[in-house]
C-alpha positions in Angstrom: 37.5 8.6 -23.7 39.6 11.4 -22.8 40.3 12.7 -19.1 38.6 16.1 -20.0 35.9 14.4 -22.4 35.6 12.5 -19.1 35.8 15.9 -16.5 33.1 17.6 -18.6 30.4 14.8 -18.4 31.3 14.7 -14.8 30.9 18.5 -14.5 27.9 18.3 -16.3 26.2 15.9 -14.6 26.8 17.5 -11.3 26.0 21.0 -11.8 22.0 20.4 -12.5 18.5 21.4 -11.3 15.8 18.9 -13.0 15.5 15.5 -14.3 16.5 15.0 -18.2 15.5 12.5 -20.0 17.4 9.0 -20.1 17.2 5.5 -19.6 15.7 3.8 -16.6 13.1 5.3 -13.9 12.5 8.5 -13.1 12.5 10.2 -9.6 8.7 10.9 -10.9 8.3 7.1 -11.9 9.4 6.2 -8.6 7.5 9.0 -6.3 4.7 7.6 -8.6 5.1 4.1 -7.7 6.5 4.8 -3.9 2.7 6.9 -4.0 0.7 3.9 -4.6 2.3 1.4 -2.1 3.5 3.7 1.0 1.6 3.1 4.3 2.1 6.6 5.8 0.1 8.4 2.8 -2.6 5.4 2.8 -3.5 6.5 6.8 -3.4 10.4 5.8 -5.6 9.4 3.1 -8.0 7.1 5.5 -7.6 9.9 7.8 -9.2 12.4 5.6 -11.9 9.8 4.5 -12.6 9.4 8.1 -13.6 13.3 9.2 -15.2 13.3 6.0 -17.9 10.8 7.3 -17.2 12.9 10.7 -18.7 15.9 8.8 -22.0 14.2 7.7 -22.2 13.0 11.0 -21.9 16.4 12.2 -24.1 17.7 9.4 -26.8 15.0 10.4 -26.9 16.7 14.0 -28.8 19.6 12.2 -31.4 17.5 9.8 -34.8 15.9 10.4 -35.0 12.9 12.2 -38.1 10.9 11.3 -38.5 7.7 12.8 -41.4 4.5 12.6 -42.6 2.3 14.9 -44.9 0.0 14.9 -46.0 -3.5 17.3 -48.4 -6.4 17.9 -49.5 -7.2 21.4 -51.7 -10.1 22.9 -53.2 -9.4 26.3 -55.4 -11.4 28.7 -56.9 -10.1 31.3 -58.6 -10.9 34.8 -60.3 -8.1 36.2 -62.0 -8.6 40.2 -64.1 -6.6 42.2 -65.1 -4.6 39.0 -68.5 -6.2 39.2 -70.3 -8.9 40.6 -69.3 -11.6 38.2 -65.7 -9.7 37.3 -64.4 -9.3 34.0 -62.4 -12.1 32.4 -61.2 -11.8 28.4 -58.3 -11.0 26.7 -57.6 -9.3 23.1 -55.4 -9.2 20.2 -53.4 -5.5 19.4 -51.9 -3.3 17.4 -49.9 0.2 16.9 -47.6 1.5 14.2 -47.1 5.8 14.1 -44.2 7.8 12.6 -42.4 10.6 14.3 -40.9 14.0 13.1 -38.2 15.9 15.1 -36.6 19.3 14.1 -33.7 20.9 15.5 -34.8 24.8 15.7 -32.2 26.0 18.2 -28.9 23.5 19.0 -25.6 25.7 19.7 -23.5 22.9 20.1 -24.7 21.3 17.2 -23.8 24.1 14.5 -20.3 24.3 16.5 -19.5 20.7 15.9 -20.3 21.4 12.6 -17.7 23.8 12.4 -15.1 21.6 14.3 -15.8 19.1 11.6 -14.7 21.4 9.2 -11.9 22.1 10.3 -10.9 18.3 11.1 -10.8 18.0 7.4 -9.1 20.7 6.2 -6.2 19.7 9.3 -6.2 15.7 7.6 -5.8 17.1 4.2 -2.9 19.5 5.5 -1.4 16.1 6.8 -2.0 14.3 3.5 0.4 16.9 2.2 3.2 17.1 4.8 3.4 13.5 4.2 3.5 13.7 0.2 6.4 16.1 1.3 7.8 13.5 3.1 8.0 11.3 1.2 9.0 13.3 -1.9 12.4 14.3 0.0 12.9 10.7 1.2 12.4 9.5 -2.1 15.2 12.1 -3.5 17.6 11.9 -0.9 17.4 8.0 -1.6 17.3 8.6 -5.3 20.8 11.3 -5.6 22.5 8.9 -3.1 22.0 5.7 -5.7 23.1 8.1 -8.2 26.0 9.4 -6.2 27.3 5.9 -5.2 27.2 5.1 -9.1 29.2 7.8 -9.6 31.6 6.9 -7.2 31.8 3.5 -8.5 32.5 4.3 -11.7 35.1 6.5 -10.5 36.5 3.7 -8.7 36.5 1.4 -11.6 38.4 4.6 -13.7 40.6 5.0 -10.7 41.2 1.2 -10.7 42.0 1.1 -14.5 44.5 4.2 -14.4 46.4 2.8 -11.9 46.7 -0.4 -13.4 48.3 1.5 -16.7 50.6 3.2 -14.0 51.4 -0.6 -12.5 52.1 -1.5 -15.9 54.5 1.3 -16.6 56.7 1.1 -13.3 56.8 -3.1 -14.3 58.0 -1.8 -17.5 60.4 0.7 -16.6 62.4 -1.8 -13.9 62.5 -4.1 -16.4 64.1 -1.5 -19.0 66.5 -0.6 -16.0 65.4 2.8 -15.3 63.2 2.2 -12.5 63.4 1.0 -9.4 61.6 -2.0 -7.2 60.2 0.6 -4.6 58.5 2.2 -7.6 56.6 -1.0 -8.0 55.7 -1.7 -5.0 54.3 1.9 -4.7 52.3 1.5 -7.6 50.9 -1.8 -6.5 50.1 -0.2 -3.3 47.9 2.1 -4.6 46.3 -0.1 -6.7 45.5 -2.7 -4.0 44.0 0.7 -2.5 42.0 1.3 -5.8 40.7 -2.0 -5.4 39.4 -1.5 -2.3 37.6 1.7 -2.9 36.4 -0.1 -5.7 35.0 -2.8 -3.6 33.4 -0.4 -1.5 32.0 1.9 -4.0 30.2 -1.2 -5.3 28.8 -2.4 -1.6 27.5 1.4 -1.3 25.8 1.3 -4.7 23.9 -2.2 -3.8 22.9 -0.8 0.3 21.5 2.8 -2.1 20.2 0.3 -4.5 18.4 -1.5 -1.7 17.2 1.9 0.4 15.4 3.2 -3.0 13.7 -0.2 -4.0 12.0 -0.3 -0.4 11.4 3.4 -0.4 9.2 2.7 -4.1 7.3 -0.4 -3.0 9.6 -2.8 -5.4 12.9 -3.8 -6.7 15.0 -0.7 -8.7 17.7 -1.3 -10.7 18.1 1.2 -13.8 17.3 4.7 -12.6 17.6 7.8 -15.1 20.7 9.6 -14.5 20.1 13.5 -13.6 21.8 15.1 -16.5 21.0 19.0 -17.1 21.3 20.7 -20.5 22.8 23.9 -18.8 24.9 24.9 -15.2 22.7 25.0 -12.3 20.3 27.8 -12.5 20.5 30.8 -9.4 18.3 30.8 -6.7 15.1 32.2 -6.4 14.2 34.4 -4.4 17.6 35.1 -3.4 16.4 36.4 -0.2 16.1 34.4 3.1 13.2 36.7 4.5 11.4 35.7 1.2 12.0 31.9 2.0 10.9 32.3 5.8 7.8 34.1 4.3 7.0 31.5 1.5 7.2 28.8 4.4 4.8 30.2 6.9 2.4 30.4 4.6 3.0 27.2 2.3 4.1 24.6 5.5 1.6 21.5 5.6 2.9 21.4 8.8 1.9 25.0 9.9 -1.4 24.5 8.2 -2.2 21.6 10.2 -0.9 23.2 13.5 -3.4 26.2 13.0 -5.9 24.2 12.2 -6.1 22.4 15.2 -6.2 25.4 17.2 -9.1 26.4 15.3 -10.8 22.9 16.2 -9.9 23.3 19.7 -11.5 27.0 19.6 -14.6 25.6 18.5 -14.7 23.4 21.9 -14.4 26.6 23.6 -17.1 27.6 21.7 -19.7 24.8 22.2 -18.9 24.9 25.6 -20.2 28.2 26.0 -23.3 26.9 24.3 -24.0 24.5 26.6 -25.3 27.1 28.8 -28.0 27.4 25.6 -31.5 26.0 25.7 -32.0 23.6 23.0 -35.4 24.1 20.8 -37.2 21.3 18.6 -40.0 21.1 16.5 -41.9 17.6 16.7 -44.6 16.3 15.0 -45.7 12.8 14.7 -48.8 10.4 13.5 -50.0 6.9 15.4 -52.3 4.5 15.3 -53.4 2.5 18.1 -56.0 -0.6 18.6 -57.1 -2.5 21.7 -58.0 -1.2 24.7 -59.1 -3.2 28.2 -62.9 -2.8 27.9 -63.4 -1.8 24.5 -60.8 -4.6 22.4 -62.1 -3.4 19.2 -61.4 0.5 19.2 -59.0 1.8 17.1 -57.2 5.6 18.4 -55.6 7.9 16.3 -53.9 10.1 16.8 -51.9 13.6 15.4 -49.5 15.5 17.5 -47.7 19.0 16.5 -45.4 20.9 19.1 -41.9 22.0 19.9 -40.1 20.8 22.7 -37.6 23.3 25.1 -34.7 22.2 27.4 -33.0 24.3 29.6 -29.9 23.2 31.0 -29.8 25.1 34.8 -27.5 22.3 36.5 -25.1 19.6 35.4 -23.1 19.2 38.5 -20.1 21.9 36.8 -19.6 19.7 33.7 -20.4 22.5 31.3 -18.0 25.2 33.3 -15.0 22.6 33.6 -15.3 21.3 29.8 -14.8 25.3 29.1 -12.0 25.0 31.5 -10.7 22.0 29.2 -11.3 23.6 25.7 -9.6 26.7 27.2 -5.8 24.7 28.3 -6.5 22.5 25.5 -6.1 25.8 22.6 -3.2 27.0 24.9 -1.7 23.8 24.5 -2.2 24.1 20.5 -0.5 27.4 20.4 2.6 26.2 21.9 2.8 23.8 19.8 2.3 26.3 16.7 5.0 28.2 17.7 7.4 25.1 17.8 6.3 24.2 14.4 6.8 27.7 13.1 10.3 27.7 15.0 11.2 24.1 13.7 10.0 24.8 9.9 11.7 28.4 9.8 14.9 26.4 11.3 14.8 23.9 8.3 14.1 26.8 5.7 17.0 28.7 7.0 19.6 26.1 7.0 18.4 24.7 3.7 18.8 28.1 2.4 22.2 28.2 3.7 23.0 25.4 2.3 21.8 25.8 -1.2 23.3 29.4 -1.3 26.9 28.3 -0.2 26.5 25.0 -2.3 26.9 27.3 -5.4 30.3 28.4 -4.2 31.6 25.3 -2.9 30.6 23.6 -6.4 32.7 26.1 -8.4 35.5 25.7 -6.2 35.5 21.8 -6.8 35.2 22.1 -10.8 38.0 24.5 -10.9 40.3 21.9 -8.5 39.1 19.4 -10.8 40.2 21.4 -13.8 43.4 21.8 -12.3 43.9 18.3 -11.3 43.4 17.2 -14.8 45.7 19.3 -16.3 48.5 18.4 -13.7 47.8 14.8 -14.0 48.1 15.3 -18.2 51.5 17.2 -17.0 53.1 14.8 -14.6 51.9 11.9 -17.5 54.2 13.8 -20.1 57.1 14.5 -17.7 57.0 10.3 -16.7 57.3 9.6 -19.9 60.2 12.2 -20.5 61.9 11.6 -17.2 61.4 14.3 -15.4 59.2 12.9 -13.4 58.8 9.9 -10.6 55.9 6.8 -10.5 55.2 8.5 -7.2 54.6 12.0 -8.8 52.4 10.2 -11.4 50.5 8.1 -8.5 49.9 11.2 -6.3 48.8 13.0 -9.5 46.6 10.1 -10.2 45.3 10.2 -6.0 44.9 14.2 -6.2 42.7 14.0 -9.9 40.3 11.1 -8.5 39.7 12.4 -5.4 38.7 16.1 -6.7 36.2 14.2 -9.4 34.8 12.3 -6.4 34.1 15.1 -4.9 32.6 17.0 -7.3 30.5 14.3 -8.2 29.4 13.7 -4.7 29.0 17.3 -3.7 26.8 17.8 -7.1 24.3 15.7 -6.6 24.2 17.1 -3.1 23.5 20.7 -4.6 20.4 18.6 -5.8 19.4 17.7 -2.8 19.7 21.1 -1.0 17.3 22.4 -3.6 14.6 19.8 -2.7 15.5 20.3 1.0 14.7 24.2 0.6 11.5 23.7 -1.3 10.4 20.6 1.3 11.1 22.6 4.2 8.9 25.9 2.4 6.6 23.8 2.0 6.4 23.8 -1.9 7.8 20.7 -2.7 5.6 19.0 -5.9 5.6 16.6 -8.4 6.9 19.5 -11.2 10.2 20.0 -9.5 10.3 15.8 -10.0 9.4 16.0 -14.1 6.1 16.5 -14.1 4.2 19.2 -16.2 3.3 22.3 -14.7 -0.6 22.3 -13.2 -0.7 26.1 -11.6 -2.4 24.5 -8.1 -1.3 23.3 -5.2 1.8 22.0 -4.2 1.0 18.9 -3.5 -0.6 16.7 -6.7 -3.9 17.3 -7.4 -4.9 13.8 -7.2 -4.5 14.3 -3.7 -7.2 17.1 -3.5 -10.3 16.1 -1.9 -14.0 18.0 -0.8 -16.4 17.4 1.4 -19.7 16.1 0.4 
């Protein structure tokens, strides 16, 4: 293959936005696979499971509670100075009865209804921050096993044009117009080829290693990111835009206001622990035995409501208040810390991506122009006019500007997935996946109370 049949694949390959199709896994495979076996997302999800039963239990607070009973008794008995004689005997009893309780009136009970609600909606905001997560982990892992196979086969190219240039400087000694020093040159920098060589291949195998722990099991053949078309502009071009998309998008942001609304709620049924609580109660029984007459048999219906007042708990209703109160103020500092840590990440991931665009068509034009003065120097060694040296600098100069671009494309990547991580609209479709029109996060991860 030709160096510019060899530059334009490079190029190619570089400047790019979403997966193509090719041999090996998928960045959507893996996030797939990485999914199913990571231990973070399996606690958000036994997280959300957990204030899901917290709910019903909250929900139960506000039902019917009806409750049996029933028992068997034996007594014996020794009564004196009843009568002359006294009164000695003994019986066998029973009882059984069912009992009916209503809440009418609970304040605290409806508030930790609420609370509940909340709780869930904050675990399934968590559940998506760590899909996130693990979605830019997953692709920073995934563009650096493609960027150190890049560089390695780089190295190898590097490796095998030097060898040609060894070759030549042998020959050209031996022909009488070259020099030892020439040689020695040459072999220098091919000793050095070998060595970046050797380390581009222990980088590939420590990437290699980083994605098959992030996916749950061993990677070897990954798809290469190969786009049909240059990278495509960013959108919205507008940082404001960004900062707006990320307050309202953030997992993170979600989760911190929700737990100021859950702490509110405490404030809430704190205040309505100053509340009577009303019940309605109702309950049947049956009774049979009694100390003088063992055979009677009492039943009984009963039909009421029952009032508490609470008038003084020893300042345990005014000091939880107190609580609640420091607890929300404790929330909202640490909302605005999320909001000023997430509008950080948005802003330097913008800054990134936008200047990325730049810096990527700087490095395909030096590695234009390294090709063409490596094709020059290559004719003028062959002519004369120029030195090994010239060639081997030529050679140095060419490699180093693909290794760059290579590395720095698959970096331009990564900023994307940064920007969109850090908003807070990170999904499976910017991995390969179709299009849904819902949430960010997959919608296999959407859940609803019961």
């Amino acid at each position: 293959m030709s160096l510019r049949g060899s530059l334009i694949i490079i190029v190619i390959s570089c400047l790019v936005q979403a997966p193509g199709i090719c041999l090996g896994q998928t960045l959507l495979d893996l996030y797939v696979q990485a999914k199913a076996v990571d231990p973070k997302i399996k606690k958000a999800k036994a997280r959300i499971d957990s204030e899901q039963e917290n709910y019903i239990l909250a929900r139960a607070q506000l039902f019917p509670r009806v409750d049996a009973s029933s028992g068997i008794s034996t007594l014996g008995q020794n009564v004196d100075n009843y009568s002359s004689s006294g009164v000695n005997g003994g019986y066998d009893g029973y009882n059984y009865g069912v009992n009916l309780k209503m809440p009418v009136i609970n304040g605290p009970a409806w508030v930790g209804l609420t609370k509940a609600e909340f709780g869930f909606k904050a675990a399934e905001a968590a559940l998506s921050q760590t899909c996130q997560d693990l979605m830019l982990n997953l692709a920073d892992a995934y563009l650096s096993h493609l960027k150190a196979k890049a560089r390695e086969q780089i190295a190898i190219g590097e490796k095998e044009r030097l060898a040609e240039v060894l070759e030549q400087s042998k020959a050209f000694l031996e022909s009488g117009t070259g020099d030892i020093i020439a040689v020695y040159e040459a072999q220098s920098r091919y000793d050095m080829a070998v060595a970046n060589l050797n380390i581009a291949q222990s980088e590939r195998i420590i990437a290699e290693q980083k994605l098959s722990i992030l996916a749950g099991a061993p990677v070897t053949q990954v798809a290469d990111i190969t786009p049909s078309t240059a990278a495509e502009p960013l959108v919205p071009d507008d940082l404001n835009q960004w900062l707006a998309i990320t307050d309202q998008n953030s997992p993170a942001i979600k989760a911190a206001r929700l737990n100021i609304d859950q702490a509110d709620t405490d404030v809430t049924a704190a205040d309505r622990g100053h509340w009577p609580t009303i019940d309605f109660v109702t309950g049947y029984s049956v009774n049979k035995g009694s100390t003088f007459i063992p055979r009677m048999i009492i039943e009984q219906w009963t039909v009421g409501a029952s009032l508490v007042l609470p008038i003084f708990h020893g300042g345990a209703t005014a000091a939880q208040k107190r609580q609640a109160v420091a607890v929300v103020l404790s929330y909202r500092a640490a909302l605005d810390e999320t909001v000023m840590d997430a509008q950080m990440k948005t802003e330097a991931a913008f800054q990134s991506l936008k200047s990325s665009y730049l810096i990527l068509r700087s490095l395909t034009q030096i590695t234009v122009s390294s090709e063409k003065q490596l094709e020059a120097v290559r004719m003028g060694r062959t002519l004369g006019t120029r030195t090994s040296v010239d060639l081997l600098n030529a050679e140095q100069n060419y490699t180093a500007s693909l290794r760059n671009l290579a590395s720095f494309g698959y970096d331009h990547i990564l900023y994307r997935y940064r920007l969109k991580a850090a908003a807070g609209i990170l999904s499976e479709v910017d991995f390969g996946a179709p299009a849904t029109g819902g949430s960010p996060v997959a919608p296999s991860e959407q859940t609803s109370l019961k």
